[in-house]
PLY file of the C-alpha trace (Angstrom):
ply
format ascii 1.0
element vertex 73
property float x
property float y
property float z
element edge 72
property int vertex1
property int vertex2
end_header
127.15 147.65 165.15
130.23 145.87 166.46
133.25 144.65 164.61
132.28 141.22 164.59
129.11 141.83 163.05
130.71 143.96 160.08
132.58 140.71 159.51
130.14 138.97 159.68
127.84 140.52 157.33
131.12 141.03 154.46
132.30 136.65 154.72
128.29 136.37 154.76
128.08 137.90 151.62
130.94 137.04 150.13
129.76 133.59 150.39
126.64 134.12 148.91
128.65 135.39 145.77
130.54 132.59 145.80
127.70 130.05 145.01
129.17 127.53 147.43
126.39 126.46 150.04
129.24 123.66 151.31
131.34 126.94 152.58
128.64 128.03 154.83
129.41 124.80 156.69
132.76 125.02 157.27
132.64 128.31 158.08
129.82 127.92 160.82
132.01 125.01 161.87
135.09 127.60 162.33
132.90 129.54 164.21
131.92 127.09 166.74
135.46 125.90 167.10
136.28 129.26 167.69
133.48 129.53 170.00
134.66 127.09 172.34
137.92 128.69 172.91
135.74 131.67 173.88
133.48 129.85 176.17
136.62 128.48 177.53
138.26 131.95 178.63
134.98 133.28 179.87
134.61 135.72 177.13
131.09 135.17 176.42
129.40 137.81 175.01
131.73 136.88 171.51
131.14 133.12 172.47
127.67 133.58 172.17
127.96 135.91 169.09
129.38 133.42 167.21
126.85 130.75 167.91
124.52 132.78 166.44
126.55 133.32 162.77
127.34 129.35 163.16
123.71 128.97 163.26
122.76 131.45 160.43
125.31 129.58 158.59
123.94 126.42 159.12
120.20 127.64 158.89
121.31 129.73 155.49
123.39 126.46 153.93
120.20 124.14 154.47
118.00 126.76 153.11
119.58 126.93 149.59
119.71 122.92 149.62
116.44 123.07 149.62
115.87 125.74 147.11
118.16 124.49 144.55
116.97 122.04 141.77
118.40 119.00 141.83
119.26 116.78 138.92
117.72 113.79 138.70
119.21 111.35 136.26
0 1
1 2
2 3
3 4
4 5
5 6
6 7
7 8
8 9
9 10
10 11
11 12
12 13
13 14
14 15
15 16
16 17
17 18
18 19
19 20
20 21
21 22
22 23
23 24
24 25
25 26
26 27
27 28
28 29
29 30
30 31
31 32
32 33
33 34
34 35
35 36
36 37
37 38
38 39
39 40
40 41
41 42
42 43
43 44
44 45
45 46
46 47
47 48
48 49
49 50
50 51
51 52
52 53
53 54
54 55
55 56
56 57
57 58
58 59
59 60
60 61
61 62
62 63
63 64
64 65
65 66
66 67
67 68
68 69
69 70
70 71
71 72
């Protein structure tokens, strides 16, 4: 297991703590910003890495929309 994924896995849960599914966006967002400055200095193994977490966070925000009840007034 590398760094990154030990980081990973602590904001991951950390966030899940939290309660805030809007986090998960912004920090899959961070990721793919920092991403591109990867891609751009040809370090791609991270680059790609953090993709992937950008997508979990994504895939993991949507999934508790949808499991959440919503009010309906």
């Amino acid at each position: 297991m590398k760094p990154q994924d030990i980081g990973f896995l602590i904001l991951f849960f950390l966030l899940l703590f939290l309660g805030r599914p809007v986090w998960f966006v912004w920090v899959g967002l961070g990721c793919l910003v920092l991403a591109i400055g990867l891609f751009a200095t040809w370090t791609f193994f991270k680059a790609e890495r953090l993709t992937w977490y950008a997508a979990l966070y994504f895939f993991t925000y949507i999934l508790i929309s949808l499991l959440r009840p919503h009010k309906v007034e």
